[in-house]
VEXPA-988919 format. One line per field, with one value per residue: x, y, z of N, C-alpha, C, O in turn. Coordinates in steps of 0.05 Angstrom, whole numbers, always signed. Layout:
N
n.X: (X_...) $
n.Y: (Y_...) $
n.Z: (Z_...) $
ca.X: (X_...) $
ca.Y: (Y_...) $
ca.Z: (Z_...) $
c.X: (X_...) $
c.Y: (Y_...) $
c.Z: (Z_...) $
o.X: (X_...) $
o.Y: (Y_...) $
o.Z: (Z_...) $
***
This chain:
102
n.X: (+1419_+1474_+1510_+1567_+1618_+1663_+1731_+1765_+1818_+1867_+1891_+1897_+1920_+1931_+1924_+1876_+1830_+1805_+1744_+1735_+1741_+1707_+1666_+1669_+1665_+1606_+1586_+1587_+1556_+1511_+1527_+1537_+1506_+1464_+1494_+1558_+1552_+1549_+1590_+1629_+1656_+1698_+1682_+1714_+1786_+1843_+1903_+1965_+2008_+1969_+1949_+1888_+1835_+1770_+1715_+1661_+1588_+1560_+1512_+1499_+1504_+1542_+1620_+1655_+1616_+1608_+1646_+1655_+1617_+1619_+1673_+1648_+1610_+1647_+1683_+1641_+1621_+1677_+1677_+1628_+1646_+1691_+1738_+1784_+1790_+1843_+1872_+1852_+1871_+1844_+1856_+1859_+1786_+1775_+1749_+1729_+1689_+1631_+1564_+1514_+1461_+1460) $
n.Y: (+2649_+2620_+2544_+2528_+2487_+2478_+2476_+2455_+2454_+2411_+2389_+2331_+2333_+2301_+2245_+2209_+2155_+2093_+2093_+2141_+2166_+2149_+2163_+2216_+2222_+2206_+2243_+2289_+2266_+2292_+2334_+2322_+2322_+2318_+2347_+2339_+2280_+2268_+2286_+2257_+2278_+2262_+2256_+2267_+2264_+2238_+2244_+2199_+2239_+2257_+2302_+2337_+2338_+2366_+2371_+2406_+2423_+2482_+2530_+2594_+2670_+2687_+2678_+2693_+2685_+2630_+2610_+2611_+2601_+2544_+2530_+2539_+2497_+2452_+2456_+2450_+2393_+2367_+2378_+2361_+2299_+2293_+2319_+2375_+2448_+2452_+2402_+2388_+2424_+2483_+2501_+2554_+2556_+2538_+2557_+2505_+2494_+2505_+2515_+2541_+2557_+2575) $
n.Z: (+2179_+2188_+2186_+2211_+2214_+2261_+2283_+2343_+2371_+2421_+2485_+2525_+2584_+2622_+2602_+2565_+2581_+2557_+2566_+2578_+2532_+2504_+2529_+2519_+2464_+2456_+2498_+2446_+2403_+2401_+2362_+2323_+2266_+2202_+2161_+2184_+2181_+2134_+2106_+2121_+2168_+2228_+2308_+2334_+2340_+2364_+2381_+2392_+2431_+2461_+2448_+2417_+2368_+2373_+2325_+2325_+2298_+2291_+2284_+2256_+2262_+2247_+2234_+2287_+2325_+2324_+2336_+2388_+2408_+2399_+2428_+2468_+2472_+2474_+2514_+2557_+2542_+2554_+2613_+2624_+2621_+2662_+2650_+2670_+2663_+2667_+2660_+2603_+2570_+2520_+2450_+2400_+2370_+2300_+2237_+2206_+2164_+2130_+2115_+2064_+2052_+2000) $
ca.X: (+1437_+1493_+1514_+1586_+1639_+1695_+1757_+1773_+1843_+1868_+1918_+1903_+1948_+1934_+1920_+1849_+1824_+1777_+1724_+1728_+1737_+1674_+1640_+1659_+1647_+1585_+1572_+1592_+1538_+1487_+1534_+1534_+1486_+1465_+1519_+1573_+1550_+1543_+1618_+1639_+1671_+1697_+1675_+1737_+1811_+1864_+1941_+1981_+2021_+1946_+1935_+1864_+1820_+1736_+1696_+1616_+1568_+1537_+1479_+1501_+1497_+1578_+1639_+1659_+1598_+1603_+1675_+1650_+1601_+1638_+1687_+1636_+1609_+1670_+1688_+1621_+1629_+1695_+1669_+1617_+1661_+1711_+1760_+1776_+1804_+1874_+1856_+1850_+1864_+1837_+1871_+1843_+1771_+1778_+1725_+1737_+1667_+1610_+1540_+1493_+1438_+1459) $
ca.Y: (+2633_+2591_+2521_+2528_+2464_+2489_+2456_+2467_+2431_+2416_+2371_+2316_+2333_+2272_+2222_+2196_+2128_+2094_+2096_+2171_+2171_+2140_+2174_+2246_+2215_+2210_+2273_+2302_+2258_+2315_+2356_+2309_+2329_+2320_+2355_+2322_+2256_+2269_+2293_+2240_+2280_+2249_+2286_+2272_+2261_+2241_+2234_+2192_+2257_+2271_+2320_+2323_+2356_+2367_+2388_+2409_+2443_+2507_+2552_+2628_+2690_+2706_+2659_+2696_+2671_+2597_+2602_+2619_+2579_+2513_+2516_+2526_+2470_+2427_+2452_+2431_+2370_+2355_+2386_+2330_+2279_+2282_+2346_+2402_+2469_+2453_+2373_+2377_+2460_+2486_+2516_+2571_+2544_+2552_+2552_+2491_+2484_+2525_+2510_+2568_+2557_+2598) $
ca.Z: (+2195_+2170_+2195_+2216_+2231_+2282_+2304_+2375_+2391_+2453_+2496_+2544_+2600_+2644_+2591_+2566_+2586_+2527_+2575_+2580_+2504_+2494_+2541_+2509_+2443_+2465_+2496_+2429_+2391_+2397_+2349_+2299_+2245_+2175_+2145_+2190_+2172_+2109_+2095_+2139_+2200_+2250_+2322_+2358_+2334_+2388_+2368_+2413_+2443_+2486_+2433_+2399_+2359_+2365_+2311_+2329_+2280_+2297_+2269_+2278_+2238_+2243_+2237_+2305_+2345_+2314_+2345_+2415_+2412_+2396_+2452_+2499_+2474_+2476_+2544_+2561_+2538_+2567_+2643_+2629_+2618_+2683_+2654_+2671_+2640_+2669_+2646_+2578_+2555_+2488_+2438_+2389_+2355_+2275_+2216_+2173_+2139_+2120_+2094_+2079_+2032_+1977) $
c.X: (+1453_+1506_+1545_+1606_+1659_+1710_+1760_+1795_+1846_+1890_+1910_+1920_+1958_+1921_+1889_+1845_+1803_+1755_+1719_+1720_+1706_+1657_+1636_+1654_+1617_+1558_+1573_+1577_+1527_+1496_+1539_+1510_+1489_+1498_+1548_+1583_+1557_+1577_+1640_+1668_+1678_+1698_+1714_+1764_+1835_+1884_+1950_+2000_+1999_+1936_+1904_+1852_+1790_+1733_+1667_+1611_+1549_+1522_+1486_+1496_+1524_+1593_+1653_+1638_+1602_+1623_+1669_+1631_+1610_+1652_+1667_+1629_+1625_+1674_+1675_+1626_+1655_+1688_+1654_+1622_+1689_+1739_+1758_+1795_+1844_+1877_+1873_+1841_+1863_+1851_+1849_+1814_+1786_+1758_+1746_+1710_+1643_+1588_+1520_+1477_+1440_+1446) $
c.Y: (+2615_+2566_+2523_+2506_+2480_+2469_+2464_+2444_+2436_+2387_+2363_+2318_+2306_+2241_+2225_+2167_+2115_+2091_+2128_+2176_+2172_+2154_+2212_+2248_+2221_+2236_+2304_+2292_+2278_+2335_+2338_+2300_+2317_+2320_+2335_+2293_+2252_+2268_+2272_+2252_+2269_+2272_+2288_+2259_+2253_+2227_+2226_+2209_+2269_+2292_+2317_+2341_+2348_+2387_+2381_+2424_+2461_+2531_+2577_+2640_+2698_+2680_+2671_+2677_+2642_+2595_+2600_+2601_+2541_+2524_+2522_+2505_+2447_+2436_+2444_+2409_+2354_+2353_+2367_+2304_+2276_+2317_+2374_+2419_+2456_+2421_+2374_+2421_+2455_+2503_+2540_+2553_+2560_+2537_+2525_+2478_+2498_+2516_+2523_+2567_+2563_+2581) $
c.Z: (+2178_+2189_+2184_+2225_+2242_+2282_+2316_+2378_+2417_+2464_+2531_+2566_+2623_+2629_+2586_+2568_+2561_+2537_+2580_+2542_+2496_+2510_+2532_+2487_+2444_+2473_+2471_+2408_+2374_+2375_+2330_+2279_+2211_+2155_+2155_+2181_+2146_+2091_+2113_+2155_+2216_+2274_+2339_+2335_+2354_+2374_+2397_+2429_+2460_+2467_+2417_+2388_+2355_+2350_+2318_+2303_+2301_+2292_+2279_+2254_+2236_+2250_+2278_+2329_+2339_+2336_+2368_+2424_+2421_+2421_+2469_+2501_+2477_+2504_+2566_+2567_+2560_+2606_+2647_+2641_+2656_+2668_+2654_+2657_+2642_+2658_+2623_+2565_+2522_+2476_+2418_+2365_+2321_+2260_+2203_+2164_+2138_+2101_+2098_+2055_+2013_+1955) $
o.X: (+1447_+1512_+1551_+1612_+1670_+1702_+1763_+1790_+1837_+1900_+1914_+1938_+1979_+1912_+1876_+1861_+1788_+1738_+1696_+1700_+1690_+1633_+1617_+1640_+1606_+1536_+1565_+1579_+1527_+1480_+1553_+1500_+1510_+1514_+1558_+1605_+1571_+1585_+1664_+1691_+1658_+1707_+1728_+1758_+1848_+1883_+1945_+2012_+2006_+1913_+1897_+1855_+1782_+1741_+1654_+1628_+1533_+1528_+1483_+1487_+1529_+1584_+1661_+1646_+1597_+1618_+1681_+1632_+1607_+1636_+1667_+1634_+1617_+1666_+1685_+1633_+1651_+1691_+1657_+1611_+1697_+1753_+1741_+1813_+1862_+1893_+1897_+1821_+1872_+1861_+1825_+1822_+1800_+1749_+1769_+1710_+1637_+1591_+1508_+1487_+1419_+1441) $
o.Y: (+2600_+2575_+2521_+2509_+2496_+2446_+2488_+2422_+2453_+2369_+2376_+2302_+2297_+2221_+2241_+2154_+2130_+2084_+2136_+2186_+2187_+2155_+2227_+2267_+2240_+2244_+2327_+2306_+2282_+2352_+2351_+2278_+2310_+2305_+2320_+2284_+2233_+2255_+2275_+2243_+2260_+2294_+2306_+2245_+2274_+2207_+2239_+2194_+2288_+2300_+2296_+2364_+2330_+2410_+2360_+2435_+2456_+2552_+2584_+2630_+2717_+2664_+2652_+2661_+2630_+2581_+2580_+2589_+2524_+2526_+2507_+2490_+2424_+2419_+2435_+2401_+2336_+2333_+2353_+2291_+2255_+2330_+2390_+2410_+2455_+2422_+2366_+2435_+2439_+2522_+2541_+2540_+2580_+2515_+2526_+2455_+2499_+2511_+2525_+2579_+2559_+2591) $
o.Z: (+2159_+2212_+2160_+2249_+2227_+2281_+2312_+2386_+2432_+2449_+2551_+2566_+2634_+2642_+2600_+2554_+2549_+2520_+2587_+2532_+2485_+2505_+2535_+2480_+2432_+2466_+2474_+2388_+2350_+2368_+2314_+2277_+2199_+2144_+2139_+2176_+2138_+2072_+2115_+2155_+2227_+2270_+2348_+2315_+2358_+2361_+2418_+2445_+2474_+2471_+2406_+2398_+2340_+2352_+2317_+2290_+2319_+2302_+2303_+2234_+2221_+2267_+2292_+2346_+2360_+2355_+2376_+2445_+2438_+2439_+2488_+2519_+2482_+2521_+2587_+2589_+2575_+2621_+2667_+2659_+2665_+2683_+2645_+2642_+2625_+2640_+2620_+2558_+2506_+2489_+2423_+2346_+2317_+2264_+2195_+2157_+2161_+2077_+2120_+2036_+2000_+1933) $
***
């Protein structure tokens, strides 16, 4: 298995409040690991245009599954939080980090 960081962007369409912020901060905790910490990630990103970008870590055997994985988890997350798909849509997840024992 290798430990995968994604980016999943995506775009605010009705604004975020900093009480939502913090509360999907939050629900995005749980994906902040070792490694994350370590390389000092930040989980969430938001640009003043509503745009934003989450990165999670996730354990797969293929950069495809990580990818699939991660947005469920972010859409998760957001469905948590108060949005929905039409809300706050995702854009394509992408690899940016890789740590595999070698």
């Amino acid at each position: 298995m290798t430990t995968f960081v994604i980016t999943v962007p995506g775009t605010f369409v009705t604004g975020i409040s900093d009480t939502s912020r913090a509360e999907l901060e939050e629900a995005l905790a749980k994906r902040h690991t070792d490694l994350s910490r370590s390389e000092g990630i930040d989980l969430l990103t938001l640009n003043d245009d509503g745009t934003f970008s989450i990165r999670v870590e996730v354990e797969t055997a293929d950069r495809y599954e990580a990818e699939l994985e991660a947005a469920g988890l972010v859409s998760t997350a957001l469905r948590e939080t108060g949005f929905s798909a039409q809300d706050a849509p995702l854009g394509t997840p992408v690899v940016t980090g890789i740590d595999n024992d070698l």
